[in-house]
C-alpha positions in Angstrom: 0.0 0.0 0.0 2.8 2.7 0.9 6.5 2.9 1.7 7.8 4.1 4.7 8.5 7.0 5.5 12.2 7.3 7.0 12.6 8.0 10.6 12.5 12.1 10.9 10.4 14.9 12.5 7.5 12.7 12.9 9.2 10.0 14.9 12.1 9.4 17.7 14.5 6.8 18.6 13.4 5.2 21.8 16.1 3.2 23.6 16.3 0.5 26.9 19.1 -1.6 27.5 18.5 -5.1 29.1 20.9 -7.2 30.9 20.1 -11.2 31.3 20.2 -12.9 34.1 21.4 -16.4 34.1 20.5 -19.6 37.0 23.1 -22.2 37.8 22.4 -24.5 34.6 22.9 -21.1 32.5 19.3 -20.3 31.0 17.9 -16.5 30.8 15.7 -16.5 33.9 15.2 -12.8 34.2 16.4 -9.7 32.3 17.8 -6.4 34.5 16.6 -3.3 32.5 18.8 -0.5 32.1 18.7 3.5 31.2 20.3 4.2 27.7 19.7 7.5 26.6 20.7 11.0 26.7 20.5 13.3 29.9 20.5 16.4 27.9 19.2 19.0 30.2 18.4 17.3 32.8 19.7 18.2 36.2 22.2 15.9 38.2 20.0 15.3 41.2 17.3 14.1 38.9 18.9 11.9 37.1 18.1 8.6 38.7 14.9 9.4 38.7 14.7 10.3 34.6 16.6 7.2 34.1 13.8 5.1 36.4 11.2 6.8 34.4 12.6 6.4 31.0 13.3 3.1 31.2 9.9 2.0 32.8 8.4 4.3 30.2 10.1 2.8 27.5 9.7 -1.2 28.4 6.2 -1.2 29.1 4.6 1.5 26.5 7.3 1.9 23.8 8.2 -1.6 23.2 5.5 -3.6 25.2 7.0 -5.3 28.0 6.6 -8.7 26.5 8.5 -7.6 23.3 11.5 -6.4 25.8 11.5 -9.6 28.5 8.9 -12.1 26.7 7.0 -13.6 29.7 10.3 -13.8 31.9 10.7 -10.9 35.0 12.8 -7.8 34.8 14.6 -6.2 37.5 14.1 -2.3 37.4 16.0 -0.1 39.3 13.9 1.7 41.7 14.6 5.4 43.2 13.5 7.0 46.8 10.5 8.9 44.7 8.9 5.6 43.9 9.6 3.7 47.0 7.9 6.1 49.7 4.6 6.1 46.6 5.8 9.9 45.8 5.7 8.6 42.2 3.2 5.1 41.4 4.7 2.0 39.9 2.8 1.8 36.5 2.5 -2.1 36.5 1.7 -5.2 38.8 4.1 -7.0 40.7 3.8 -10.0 38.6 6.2 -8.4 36.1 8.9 -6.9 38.2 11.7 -7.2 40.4 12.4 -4.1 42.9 16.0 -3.3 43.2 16.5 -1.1 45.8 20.2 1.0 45.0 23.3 1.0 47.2 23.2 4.5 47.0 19.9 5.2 48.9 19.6 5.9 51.9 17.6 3.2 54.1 15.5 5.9 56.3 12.4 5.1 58.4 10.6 6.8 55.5 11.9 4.5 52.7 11.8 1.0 55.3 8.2 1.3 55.5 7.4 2.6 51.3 9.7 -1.0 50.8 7.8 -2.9 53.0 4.2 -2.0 51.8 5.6 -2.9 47.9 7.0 -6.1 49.3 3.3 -6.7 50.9 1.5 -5.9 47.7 3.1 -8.8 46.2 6.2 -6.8 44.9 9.4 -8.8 45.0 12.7 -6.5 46.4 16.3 -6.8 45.6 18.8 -5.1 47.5 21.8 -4.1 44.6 25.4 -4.0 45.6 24.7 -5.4 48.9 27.7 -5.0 51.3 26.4 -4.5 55.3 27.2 -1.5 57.1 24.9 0.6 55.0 22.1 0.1 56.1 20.1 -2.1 53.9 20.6 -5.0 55.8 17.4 -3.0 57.4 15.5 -4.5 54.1 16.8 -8.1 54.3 13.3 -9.6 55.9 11.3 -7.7 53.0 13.8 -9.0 50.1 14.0 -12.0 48.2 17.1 -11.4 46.3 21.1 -10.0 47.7 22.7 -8.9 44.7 26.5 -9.0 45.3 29.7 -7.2 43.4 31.8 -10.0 42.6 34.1 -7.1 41.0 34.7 -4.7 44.2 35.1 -7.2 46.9 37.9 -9.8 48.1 36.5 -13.4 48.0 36.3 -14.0 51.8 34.6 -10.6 52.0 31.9 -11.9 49.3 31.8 -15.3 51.0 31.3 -13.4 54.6 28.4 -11.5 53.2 26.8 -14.3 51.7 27.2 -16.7 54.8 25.3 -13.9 56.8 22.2 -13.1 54.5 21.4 -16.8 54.3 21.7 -16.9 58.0 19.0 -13.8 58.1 16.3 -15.4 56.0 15.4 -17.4 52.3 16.6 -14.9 49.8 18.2 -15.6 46.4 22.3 -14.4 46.0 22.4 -12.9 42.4 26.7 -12.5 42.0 26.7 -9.4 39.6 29.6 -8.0 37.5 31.3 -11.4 36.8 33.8 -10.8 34.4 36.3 -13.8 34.4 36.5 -17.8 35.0 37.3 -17.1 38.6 34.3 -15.3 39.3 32.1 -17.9 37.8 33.8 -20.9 39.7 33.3 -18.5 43.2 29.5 -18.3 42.1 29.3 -22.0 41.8 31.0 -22.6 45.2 29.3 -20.1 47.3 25.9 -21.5 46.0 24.5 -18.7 44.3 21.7 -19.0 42.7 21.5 -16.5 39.6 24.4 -14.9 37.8 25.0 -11.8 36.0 27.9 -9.9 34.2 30.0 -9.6 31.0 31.6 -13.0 31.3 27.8 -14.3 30.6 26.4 -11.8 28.3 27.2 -8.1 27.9 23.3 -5.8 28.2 21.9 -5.4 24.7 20.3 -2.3 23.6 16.5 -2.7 22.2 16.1 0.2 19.8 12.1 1.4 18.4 11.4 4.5 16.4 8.4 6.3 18.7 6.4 9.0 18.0 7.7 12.9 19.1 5.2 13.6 22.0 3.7 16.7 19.9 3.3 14.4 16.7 1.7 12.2 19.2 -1.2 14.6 20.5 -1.9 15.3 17.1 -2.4 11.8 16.5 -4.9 11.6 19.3 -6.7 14.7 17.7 -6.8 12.1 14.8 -8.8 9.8 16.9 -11.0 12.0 19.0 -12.2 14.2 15.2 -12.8 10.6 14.1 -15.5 10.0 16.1 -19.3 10.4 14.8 -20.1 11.9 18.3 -17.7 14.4 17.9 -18.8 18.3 18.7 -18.4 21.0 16.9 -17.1 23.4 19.7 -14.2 20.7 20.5 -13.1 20.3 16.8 -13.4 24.5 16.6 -11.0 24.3 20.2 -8.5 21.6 18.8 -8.0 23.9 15.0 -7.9 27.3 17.1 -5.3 26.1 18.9 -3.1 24.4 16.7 -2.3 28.4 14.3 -1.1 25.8 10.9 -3.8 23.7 11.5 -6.3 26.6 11.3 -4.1 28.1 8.2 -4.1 24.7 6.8 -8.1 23.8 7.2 -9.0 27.7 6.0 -6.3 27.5 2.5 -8.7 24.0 2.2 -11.8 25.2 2.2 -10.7 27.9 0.2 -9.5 25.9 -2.8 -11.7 24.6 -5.6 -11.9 21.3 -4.7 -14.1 22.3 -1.8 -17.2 23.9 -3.7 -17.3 27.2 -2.2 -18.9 30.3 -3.8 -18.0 32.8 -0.7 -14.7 32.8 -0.1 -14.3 31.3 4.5 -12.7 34.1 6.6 -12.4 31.7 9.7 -12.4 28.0 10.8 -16.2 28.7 12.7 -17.3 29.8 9.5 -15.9 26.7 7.7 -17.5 24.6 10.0 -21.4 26.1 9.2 -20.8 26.1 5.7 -19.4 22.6 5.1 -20.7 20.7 8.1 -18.7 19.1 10.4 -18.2 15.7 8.1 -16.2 17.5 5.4 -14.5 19.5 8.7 -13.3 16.4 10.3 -11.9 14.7 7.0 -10.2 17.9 6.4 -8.8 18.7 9.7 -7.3 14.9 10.1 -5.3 14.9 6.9 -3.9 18.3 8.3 -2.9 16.5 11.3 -1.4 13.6 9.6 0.4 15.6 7.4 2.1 17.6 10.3 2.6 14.0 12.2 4.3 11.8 9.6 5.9 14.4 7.1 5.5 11.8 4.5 5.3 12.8 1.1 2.1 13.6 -1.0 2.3 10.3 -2.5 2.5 8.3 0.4 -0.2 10.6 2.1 -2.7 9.9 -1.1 -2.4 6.3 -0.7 -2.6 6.2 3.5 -5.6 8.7 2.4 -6.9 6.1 0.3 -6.4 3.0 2.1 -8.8 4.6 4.9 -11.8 5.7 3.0 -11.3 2.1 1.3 -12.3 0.7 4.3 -14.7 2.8 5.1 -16.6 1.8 1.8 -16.1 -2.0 3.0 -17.7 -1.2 6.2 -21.1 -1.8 5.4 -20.2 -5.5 4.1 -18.5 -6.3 7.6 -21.6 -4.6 9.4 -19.1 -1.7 11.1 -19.6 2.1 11.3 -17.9 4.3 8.6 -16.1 6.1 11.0 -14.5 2.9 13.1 -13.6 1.8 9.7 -12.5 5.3 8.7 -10.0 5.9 12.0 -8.8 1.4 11.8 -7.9 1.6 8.3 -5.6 5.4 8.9 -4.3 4.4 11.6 -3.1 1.0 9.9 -1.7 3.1 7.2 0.4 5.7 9.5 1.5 2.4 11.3 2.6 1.8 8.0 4.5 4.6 7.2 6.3 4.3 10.6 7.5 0.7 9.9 5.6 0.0 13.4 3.1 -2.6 13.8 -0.5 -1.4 13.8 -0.4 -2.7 17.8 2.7 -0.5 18.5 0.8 2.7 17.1 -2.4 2.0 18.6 -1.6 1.4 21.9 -0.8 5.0 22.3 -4.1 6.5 21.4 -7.4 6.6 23.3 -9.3 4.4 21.2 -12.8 2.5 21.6 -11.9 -1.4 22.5 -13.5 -2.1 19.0 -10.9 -0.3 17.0 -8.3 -1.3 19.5 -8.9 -5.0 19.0 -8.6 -4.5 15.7 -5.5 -2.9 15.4 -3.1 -5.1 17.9 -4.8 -8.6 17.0 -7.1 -8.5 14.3 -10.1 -9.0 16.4 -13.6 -8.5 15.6 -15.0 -7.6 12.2 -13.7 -4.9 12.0 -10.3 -6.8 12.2 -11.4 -9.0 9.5 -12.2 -5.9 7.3 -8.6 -4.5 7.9 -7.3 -7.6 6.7 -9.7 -8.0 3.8 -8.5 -4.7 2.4 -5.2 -5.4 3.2 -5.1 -8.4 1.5 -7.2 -7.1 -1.9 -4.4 -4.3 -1.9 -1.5 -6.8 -2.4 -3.6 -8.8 -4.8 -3.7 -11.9 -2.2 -6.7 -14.4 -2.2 -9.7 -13.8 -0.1 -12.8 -16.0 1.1 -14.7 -12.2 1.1 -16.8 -11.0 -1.5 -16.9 -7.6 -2.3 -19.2 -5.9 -4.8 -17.4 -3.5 -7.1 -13.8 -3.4 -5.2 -11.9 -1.7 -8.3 -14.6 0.5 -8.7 -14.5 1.6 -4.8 -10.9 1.7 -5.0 -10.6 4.4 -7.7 -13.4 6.2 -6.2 -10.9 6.5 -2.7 -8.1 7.2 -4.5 -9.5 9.7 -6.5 -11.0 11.3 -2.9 -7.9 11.0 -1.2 -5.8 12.6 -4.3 -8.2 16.0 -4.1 -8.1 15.9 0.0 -4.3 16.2 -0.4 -4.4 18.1 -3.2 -6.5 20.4 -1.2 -3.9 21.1 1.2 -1.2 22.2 -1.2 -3.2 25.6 -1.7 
């Protein structure tokens, strides 16, 4: 249907490094997320806490979580703002592994955030473990000790680990193991998970994501999309985006849109044209400005939507779920995402959303239909007329984008 559109104004790189963690017989049992990224502007003291956020943000709305750890746990680094519930952990405990820093300090503040996460289910481990600084405050709330096999002596590591076993059933996770000798200390102090560059240096996981400004625009796509829509919101979301309002005016000012008086505002737009020609208009304004794909491309992501939308009685769905499924395939398109990856950032009905990541519904089945009768594959559907409807949308979705042009 379309070619993608490179990675550009549209789009950013999304980043999160992930670590595995090994058991004794050496399979991946868990995967230690990690911040990779820039810190730009942002302020030393706040750092740990960007990195926390990033990388949560990233693993579990960027990439999905399963894409980043597949159904296996990942140990996220936690700061003081999460543990005392100043900032709420965006997923359940079935997912995650608490590690609690060396370089926070244990206060009554943080024992008793720790303790309520390890009672929700929560599972805690206690990084760089070495006693004296005061985590050993947190040993009766952890299940793993992760230990520096890099930073201290043998007989130090094996003191350390003879005393947490004596304190209670927790898991010893030797970290940092970088040579044979470190290995062959894991095996004879007992531990039982392993981590470091000798097993397997972190990986960085890499996604293009959409700029948080392309992405509200998006979501304007969505909410304009809908038949409920109201006239005072769509007047709200053009007045204040200034090219939008340009863009919708220069529109309804061209000869493709009819008009005998020339439109001196968007309001004014609106009552001539009626909000259905308003909303078809406004959208390819804001899909323009989100994937800065080329008039081409735009035509046939254009096309690909109303295409559905003239399927959607054959399926028994609403024009306008079609409509919204079948653009939103096509920017997903563009992006080189999956139609899930896209979707899952928008505030769509469970109809279109089920559509999108899985297929589901028939409004799933007509995405695929069209998809399929674009690529000239087989189908058990029968359309009436399908080259006729399809020359009708592109020949729309030509004059929409045409429109824009001025």
């Amino acid at each position: 249907m379309t070619t993608s559109a490179p990675v550009g104004s549209g789009t950013r790189r999304v980043h999160v490094g992930r670590q595995p963690i090994f058991n004794r017989a050496g399979h991946v049992v868990a995967y230690e997320l990690l911040f990779r990224g820039q810190w730009d502007s942002v302020e030393a003291q706040r750092r740990d806490t960007f990195a926390t956020s990033q990388v949560i943000v990233n693993a579990f709305t960027e990439f999905g979580i399963g894409a980043v750890a597949g159904d296996l746990p990942c140990f996220i680094n936690l700061t003081r703002e999460f543990c005392v519930g100043d900032l709420a952990l965006p997923f359940g405990p079935d997912r995650a592994v608490l590690e609690i820093l060396e370089t926070m300090e244990v206060d009554d503040e943080v024992l008793a955030g720790v303790t309520r996460l390890a009672e929700a289910g929560y599972k805690i481990a206690l990084d760089d473990f070495a006693w004296g600084q005061g985590h050993e405050k947190l040993l009766d709330v952890a299940s793993y000790v992760k230990i520096d096999f890099l930073a201290d002596h043998p007989t130090g590591i094996e003191r350390v680990i003879a005393d947490c076993r004596r304190r209670g059933r927790v898991s010893i996770v030797a970290e940092k193991l970088e040579t044979d000798a470190h290995l062959a200390l894991a095996d004879a102090y007992g531990c039982e998970l392993r981590q470091g560059y000798r097993l397997s240096r972190p990986q960085v996981l890499t996604a293009a994501s959409l700029n948080p400004s392309r992405l509200r625009r998006l979501e304007l796509i969505a909410e304009l999309s809908s038949a409920e829509a109201e006239v005072e919101r769509v007047l709200s979301v053009i007045a204040n985006d200034p090219a939008l309002s340009m863009g919708i005016l220069r529109a309804c000012n061209s000869a493709a849109a009819g008009v005998l008086t020339p439109v001196s505002s968007v309001r004014q737009a609106v009552v001539m044209l009626g909000l259905t020609q308003i909303r078809q208009w406004a959208m390819l304004m804001i899909l323009d400005g989100v994937t800065s794909a080329s008039d081409e491309q735009l035509t046939m992501t254009l096309a690909h939507a109303r295409l559905c939308q003239y399927f959607a009685a054959a399926f028994e769905v609403s024009d306008d779920a079609a409509f919204i499924a079948g653009l939103i395939s096509g920017v997903a398109e563009l992006f080189d995402q999956p139609s899930a990856t896209v979707a899952a950032q928008l505030p769509l009905s469970g109809e279109i959303s089920a559509a999108l990541t899985d297929g589901g519904g028939r409004l799933g089945s007509l995405l695929g239909v069209v998809h399929a009768y674009e690529h000239g594959e087989p189908t058990d559907y029968r359309i009436t007329d399908p080259v006729r409807a399809f020359f009708e949308a592109l020949q729309w979705s030509t004059r929409m984008v045409r429109s824009t042009r001025g």
